[in-house]
C-alpha angles and dihedrals in degrees: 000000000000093000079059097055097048086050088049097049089039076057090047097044092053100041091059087040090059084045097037081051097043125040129167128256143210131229120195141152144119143299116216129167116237087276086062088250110142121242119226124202096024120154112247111199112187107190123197109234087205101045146027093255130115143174137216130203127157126229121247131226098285090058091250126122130177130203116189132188093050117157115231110265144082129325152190116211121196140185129184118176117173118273099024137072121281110250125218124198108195135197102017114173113215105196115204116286089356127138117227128204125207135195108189122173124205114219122190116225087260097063092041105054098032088066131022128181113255117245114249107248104196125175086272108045085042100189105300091129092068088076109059109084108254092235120153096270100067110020118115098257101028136067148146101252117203098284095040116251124130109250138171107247112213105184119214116260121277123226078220092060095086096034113144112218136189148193138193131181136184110195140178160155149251109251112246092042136065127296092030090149120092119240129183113203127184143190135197123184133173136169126232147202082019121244092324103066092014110204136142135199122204138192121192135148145123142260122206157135152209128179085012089293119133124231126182132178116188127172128183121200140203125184135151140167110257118225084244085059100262132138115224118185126175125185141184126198137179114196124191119192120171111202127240086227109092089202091049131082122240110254112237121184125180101191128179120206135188138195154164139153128202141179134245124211111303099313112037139079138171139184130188146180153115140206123226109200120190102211123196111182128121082343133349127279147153130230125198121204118189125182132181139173135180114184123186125206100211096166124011083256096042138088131175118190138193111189135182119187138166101190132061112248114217132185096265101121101040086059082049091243091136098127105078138349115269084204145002094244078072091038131075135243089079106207141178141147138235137182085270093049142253131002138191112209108241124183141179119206123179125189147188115178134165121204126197124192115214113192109293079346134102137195138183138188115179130163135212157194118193126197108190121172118187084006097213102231138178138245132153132203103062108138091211115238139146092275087064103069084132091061121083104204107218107216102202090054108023078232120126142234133238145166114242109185127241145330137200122172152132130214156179126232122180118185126200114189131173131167125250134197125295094024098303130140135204126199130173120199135197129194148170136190148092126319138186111258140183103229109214090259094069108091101148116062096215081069090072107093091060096019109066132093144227107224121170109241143176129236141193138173140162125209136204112196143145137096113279116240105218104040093022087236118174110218138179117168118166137156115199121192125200120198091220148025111284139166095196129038124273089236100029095179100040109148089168131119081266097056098130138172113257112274121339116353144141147190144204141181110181128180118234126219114246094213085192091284104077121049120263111261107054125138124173123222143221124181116175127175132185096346094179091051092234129182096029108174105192113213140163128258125215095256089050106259129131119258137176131227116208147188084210131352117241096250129175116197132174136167153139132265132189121198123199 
């Protein structure tokens, strides 16, 4: 009896330990239609991951519906209602005992297919996503599910999707070259609201100096996903830069930027924005910078693109160097002087570019017409006296400012790209067009901004880039010839795969092992430019030393970057 009685109570024990372990849990929430009006009457589906079980409730007429008894796991909510989409939430973990709270939206095939939310393109992801077709079964919000209809996918929330994440960098260059001052840059990113109101705020910037004179850049962001599928952004960035120059003011900018980019149906997408920069340097002034861009998706392999920009791009971002400028030939405000005073660069760049995919193969024809007034060029060796006013120091590269006239010119660019092996990509580019070029006549260099000239010139350049797979090496390695001599690009604004520094250059980001002794994180960084100091113009300044004007200074950068 007693032997029973142990069994009985061993039973007991077990049983209130599997439901002290497992209780059941509840999920609720509400249905509204893309207005925020709740639907009454839709039908809730709560499907078991683990198993082939699934339970049914309807929403009342305040759009809420409750399902209780539920074992802890994964789950797929869906709600269908007449005359919308059916949504899918995908991936809900229920914890034991826990109460879970759902927010679920009903679009009608109108709204989801009107606008649809861009896909992020990002260094690594380039823009092959641009060629697959943006049909139903692979865009962001719409798919087949496994018995065929078209429904809206709301994925579960991620514990990533609030992740903070940081970045700082100490960088630096060799004396005697370009970039010899040290800068330390930093950048800070979170995301906000998690999966179901997706937005993200950001803080980067850099702190440096040079001649004991301070120089910041800061910029704050704000983006988020918009419930039509847009992107807004809006920025705000002060930049301090204390000339080289002693006779000469720091340059300060506070500039405000907006963007956003949306998509059309299958076949449309635009994207928008401009930046609106406050400049207080010799006198005060304001610069406008509009950009636009509408690309169709004819075939599932073709693009056609019409682009309007008023700033050069450069290859900042795909090095990873986003967080502040290394000079001010990559920065707005774009500033020089002349005799009659201060200017401000402005430029004008149209557009019209197809692009064919080939297989693993890509090729692009684009042609282009460029308006550039006091065109901001570079040149380096100027000692900086007071002989030098028309010289703009530039305290990040030791390299100078100078206003270079004007340019007017149209062009042709053709890029071929393929991949390689390891993740490596390699891309040829051709271009002609007019450049900015010193005749043999200009020997002063306060004679540029009415001395220059305008000479028709072919380019060429070939590019090896990518992120190696094995070692997760960031690499870009280009050389880019010019069939003349030329103090501007070819293609100035060429945002293209083909996009290169000037002559021979090359940069890495490699990962460091941590070994147990360094913090995880760290990446180390080369930056080379122009290794072969190419394109050297030698001129006169006005105090009679020798200085050189340059498409690009030979610069050599490294450092080292932790990301948290």
């Amino acid at each position: 009896m007693t032997r029973k009685l142990g069994v009985l109570a061993l039973a007991l024990l077990w049983c209130l330990g599997a439901s002290a372990a497992v209780n059941p849990g509840v999920i609720a929430g509400t249905v509204r239609d893309n207005a925020g009006v709740p639907q009454m009457g839709a039908v809730v589906e709560i499907l078991a991951n683990s198993a082939a079980r699934t339970q049914t409730v309807l929403t009342d007429t305040r759009g809420a519906f409750n399902v209780a008894g539920l074992l802890p796991g994964l789950y797929t909510v869906k709600v269908t209602a007449p005359s919308f989409l059916p949504t899918i939430r995908e991936r809900v973990r229920l914890q034991s005992g826990a109460s879970l709270l759902l927010n679920l939206t009903l679009n009608t095939l109108f709204e989801a297919i009107q606008l649809v939310p861009r896909h992020k393109v990002t260094a690594d992801t380039d823009d092959d996503w641009r060629w697959a077709l943006r049909s139903m079964a692979n865009r962001p919000i719409l798919r087949l599910a496994d018995d065929k209809p078209l429904v809206v996918v709301q994925r579960g929330e991620d514990s990533s999707a609030r992740e903070l994440k940081a970045r700082v960098s100490f960088i630096s260059g060799s004396d005697g070259d370009a970039f010899s001052a040290p800068n330390t840059n930093f950048q800070v990113e979170q995301s906000i609201f998690g999966r179901s109101a997706p937005a993200k705020w950001s803080l980067n910037g850099g702190l440096g100096s040079a001649s004991n004179n301070p120089n910041a850049v800061i910029r704050a962001a704000y983006t988020r996903e918009a419930p039509d599928g847009s992107h807004p952004e809006i920025a705000i960035s002060a930049k301090h830069f204390a000339s080289l120059n002693p006779d000469q003011p720091a340059i300060q900018a506070l500039a405000i930027s907006i963007a956003n980019s949306m998509t059309f149906g299958e076949h449309l997408e635009l994207e928008y924005g401009s930046e609106t920069q406050m400049i207080q340097f010799r006198e005060r002034a304001t610069s406008f910078r509009p950009f636009a861009a509408v690309t169709a998706h004819p075939g599932k392999n073709t693009i056609l693109q019409y682009r309007y920009a008023t700033s050069t791009p450069d290859l900042r971002r795909a090095k990873g160097f986003d967080t502040a400028p290394a000079d001010l030939s990559e920065s707005n405000p774009r500033v020089t002087v002349t005799p009659q005073g201060q200017r401000i660069q402005r430029a004008n760049h149209h557009e019209i570019s197809a692009s064919k995919r080939l297989g693993s193969n890509k090729v692009q024809l684009a042609l282009f017409a460029d308006t550039v007034h006091n065109a901001a060029l570079t040149g380096t060796g100027a000692s900086f006296t007071q002989d030098t006013n028309a010289l703009i120091g530039d305290p990040y590269s030791g390299n100078f400012a100078y206003n270079g006239g004007n340019l007017h010119t149209q062009g042709v660019r053709t890029v071929y790209s393929r991949p390689l092996a390891m993740g490596i990509d390699a891309t040829l580019d051709y271009a002609y067009g007019g450049v900015l070029t010193a005749p043999e006549s200009l020997v002063q260099v306060s004679q540029t901004s009415t001395g220059l000239v305008t000479a028709k010139r072919h380019s060429a350049a070939a590019k090896l880039s990518g992120t190696t797979s094995a070692t997760k090496t960031k690499v870009i390695a280009s050389y880019k010839w010019l069939s003349g001599s030329g103090l501007t690009s070819v293609d100035m604004f060429n945002a293209s795969a083909g996009q290169t520094d000037p002559y021979l250059s090359f940069f890495v980001r490699q990962p460091l092992p941590t070994m147990h002794l360094l913090p995880n994180g760290l990446e180390a960084l080369v930056d080379v430019r122009n290794l072969l100091a190419q394109g050297y113009r030698p001129v006169l300044s006005a105090d009679g030393s020798t200085v050189y004007l340059v498409q690009g200074a030979r610069s050599i950068r490294a450092g080292l970057s932790i990301n948290f």
